[in-house]
N, C-alpha and C positions, 0 to 999 in steps of 0.2 A: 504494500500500500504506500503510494506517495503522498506525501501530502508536506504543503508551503506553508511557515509557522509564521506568523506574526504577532508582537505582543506589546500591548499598552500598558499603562498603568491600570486599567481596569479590565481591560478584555483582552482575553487571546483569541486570534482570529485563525481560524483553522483552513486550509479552503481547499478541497476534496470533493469526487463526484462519481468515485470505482467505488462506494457501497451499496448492496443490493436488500429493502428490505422490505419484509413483510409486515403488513397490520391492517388492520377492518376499518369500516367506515360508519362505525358509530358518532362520529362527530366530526362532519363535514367540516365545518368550518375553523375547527382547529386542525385539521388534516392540511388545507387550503395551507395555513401558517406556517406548518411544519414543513412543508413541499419546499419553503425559502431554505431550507440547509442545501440544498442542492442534489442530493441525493436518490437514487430510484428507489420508487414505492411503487409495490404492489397492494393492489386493495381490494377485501373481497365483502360482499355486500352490495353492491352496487353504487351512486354517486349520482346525487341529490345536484342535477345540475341548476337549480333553481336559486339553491340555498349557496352557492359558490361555482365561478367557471372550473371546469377540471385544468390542472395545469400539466404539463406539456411533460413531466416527470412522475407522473402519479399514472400505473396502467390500472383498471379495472379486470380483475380476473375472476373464476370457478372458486367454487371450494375447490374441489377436484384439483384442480391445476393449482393450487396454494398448496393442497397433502402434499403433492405430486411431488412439487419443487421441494418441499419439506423432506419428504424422503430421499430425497437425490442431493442434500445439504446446498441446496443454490440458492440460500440467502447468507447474510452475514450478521443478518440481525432479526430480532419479531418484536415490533410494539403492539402492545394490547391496549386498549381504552376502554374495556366492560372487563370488569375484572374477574368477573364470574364464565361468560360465555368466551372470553379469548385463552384465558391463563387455559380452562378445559380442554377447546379445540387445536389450540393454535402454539400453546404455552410448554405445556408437557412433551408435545411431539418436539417443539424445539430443544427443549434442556436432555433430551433423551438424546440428542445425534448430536448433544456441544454447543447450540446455536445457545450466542446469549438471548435472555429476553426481559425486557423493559417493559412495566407495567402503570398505564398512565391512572391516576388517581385525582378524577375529575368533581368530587363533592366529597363531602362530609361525610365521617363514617355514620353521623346520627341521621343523615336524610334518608330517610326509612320509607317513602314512599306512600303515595296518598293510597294506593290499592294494595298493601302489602298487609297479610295475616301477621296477627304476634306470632305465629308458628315460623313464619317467612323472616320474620323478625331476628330469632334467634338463630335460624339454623343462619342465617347472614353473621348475626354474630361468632357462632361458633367457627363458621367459615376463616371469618378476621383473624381468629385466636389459635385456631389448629393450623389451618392450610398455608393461610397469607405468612402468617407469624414464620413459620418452619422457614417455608421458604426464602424469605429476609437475610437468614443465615446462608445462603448459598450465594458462592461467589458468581455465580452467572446469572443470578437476578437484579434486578433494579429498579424501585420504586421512585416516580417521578409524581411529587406533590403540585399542583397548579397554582398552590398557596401556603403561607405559611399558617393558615387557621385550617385548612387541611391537614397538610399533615399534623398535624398536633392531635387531631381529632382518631388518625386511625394508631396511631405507638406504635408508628414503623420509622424504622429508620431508611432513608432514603435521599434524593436532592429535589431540592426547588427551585421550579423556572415557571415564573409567573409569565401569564400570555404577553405575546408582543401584539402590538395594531401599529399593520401600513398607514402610516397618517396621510404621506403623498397619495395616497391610495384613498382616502376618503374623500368627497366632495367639501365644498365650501359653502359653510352655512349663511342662510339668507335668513332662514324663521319666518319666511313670509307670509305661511300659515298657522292662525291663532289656533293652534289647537294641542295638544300632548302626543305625545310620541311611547308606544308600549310595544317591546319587541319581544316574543316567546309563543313557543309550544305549551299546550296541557298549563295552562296557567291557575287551573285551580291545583295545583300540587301542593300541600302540603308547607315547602317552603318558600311559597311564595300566598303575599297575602291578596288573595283574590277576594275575599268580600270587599275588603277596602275598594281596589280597584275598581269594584262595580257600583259603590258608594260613590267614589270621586267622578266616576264619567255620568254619575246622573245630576252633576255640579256644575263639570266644564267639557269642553269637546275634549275627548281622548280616542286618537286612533290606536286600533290595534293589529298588530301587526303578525299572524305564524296559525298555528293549529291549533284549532280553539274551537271546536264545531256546538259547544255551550254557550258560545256569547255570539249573537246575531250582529253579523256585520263584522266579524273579524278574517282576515283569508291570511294564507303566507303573502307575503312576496313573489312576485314571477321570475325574477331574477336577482344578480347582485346586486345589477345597476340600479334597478327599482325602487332597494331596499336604502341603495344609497341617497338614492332622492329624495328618501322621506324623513335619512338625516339631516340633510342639508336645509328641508323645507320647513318641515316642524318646529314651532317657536321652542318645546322644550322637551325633553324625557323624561319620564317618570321610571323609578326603580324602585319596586316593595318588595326585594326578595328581603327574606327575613331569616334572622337565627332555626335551627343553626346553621342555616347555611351563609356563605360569605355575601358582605352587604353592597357585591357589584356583580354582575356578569359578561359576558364577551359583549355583551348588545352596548349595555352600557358604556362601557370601552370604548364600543365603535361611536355611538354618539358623543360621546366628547373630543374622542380623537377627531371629529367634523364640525367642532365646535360649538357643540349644542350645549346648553348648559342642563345639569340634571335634576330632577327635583325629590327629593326622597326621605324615607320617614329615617328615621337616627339610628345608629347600624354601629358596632363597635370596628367593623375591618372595614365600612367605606369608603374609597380614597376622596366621597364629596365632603367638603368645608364649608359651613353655613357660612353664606356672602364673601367666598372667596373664588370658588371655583359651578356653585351651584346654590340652592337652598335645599336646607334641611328641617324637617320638622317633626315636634314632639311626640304629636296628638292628630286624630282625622282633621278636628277644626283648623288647626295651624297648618296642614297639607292643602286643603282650601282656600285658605286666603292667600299662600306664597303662589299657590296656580294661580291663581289671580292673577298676584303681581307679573307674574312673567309673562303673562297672556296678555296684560295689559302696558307693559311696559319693554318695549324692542331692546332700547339700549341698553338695560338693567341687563338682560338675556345676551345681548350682546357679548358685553363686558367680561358677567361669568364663563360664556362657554369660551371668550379667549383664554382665560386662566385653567377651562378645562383641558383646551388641546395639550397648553402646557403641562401641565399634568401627568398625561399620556407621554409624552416626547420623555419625560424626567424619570417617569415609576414604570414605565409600559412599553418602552422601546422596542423597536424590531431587529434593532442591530444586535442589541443583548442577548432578544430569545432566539434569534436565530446560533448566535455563536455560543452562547452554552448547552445549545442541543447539540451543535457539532463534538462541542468537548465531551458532552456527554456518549453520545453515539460513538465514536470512535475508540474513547476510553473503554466503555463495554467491549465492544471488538476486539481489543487489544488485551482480553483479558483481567481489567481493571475493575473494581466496584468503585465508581464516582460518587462516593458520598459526601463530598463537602459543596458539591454546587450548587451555589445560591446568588439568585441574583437580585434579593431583598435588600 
């Protein structure tokens, strides 16, 4: 393997494009991010072209032809993103023939799930405790936390690489629609507060935006570009994910990396600052009246989502997450366990 070292005071810049790896397409648009390390992915599940364009390194393949090449060791690596249905399929077969395998850990070990039995409940926990745990100890695994309130939540050791957002990649916000901005799937889950939600758009306009076939008037996006347009246009965003899940998500991200300022109820891991980068509030009433404000007031919205994008550019970079997944990926490769990667 070749590869050109470069190193800063903060980053090592790795830059390489001879690795070949496998992972699923549970979560297109962090797949989308990941494709920036430059490396060949295979993906099985298929590819949400709606939700992200496929990029030019990312194939879509078979199960079949994922075993296939698994048994004939023609990957160098397997990221997993469902830590149940990948480590199973995808996970075992790999550590069995040498392949390392990288296990991404995209929420909280307590989000349990708005349709999950207590029965479902424990054997997840037991899962965490017998399976996950054991395997931690083995030098060819690698747990990748999305957060530092993540990982804390499952008591694995592992590394941390918070998402990066293409900011070049996001539109320019105008706001020149009074109305809120809501990006998500299955929005009555559990952690996320959907009665609020349904409380506040019977207050102020709130579009929404993903799969949602319980709230009349909600559709995905047709495209990326679409979805970008409604950053750009949307006076503000609204964000009620709530404990215990973390008090941002990738939507969020992308709205302010476009400059939208956010509006959202008090969250201990939020990267929003009441009247610095967004408003924040206590109580339903005070989430009320700050719609207001922004709804009613351009340049107030302005202002914040400029300190949003900043933000994003400061805590969210793409340069960072792209170059500590190299470090990471490679290190794995090379027989390493990267536990000290953090880019917090």
């Amino acid at each position: 393997m070749i590869r050109n070292e470069k190193f800063s005071e903060e980053i090592r810049t790795v830059d390489t494009i001879t690795l070949r790896i496998l992972t699923s397409s549970w979560h297109v648009p962090y797949l989308y991010l990941l494709a920036r390390t430059g490396y060949e992915f295979h993906t099985v599940g298929g590819w949400n072209i709606k939700q992200r364009p496929q990029p030019s390194n990312i194939s879509v393949i078979s199960y079949a032809e994922a075993l296939s090449n698994l048994r004939q060791r023609n990957y160098d690596l397997v990221i997993g993103h469902h830590p149940l249905h990948d480590l199973r399929v995808f996970g075992f077969r790999a550590l069995i023939r040498g392949i390392p395998y990288v296990q991404v850990l995209h929420g909280r070990m307590e989000r349990t799930g708005y349709k999950r039995s207590l029965i479902k409940k424990l054997v997840k926990r037991a899962y965490k405790n017998i399976v996950l745990r054991s395997l931690s100890l083995s030098k060819r695994v690698t747990f990748v936390f999305i957060s530092p309130s993540v990982e804390s939540s499952w008591g694995l050791r592992g590394a941390v690489i918070t998402p990066g957002i293409p900011i070049e990649e996001m539109g320019e916000w105008n706001g020149v629609l009074k109305t809120l901005l809501v990006v998500g799937n299955n929005l009555h889950r559990e952690h996320f507060d959907y009665t609020t939600l349904l409380k506040l758009a019977d207050q102020v306009p709130v579009k929404i935006v993903g799969e949602n076939p319980q709230i009349p008037g909600a559709a995905p996006a047709s495209s990326w570009d679409e979805l970008k347009s409604y950053y750009s246009q949307c006076r503000a965003y609204v964000n009620l994910t709530r404990e215990p899940e973390d008090g941002y998500n990738l939507a969020t991200l992308e709205a302010m990396a476009s400059g939208m300022p956010v509006l959202t109820l008090a969250h201990p891991t939020s990267p929003v600052q009441d009247g610095y980068n967004g408003l924040v509030a206590q109580n339903f009433t005070e989430l009320v009246a700050k719609a207001h404000l922004l709804l009613e007031n351009w340049d107030l919205a302005r202002r914040l989502g400029e300190k949003a994008k900043e933000t994003i550019a400061k805590r969210f970079g793409m340069e960072v997450f792209v170059n500590r997944w190299r470090v990471l990926i490679e290190s794995c490769v090379e027989g390493q366990k990267p536990l000290g990667i953090r880019n917090v």
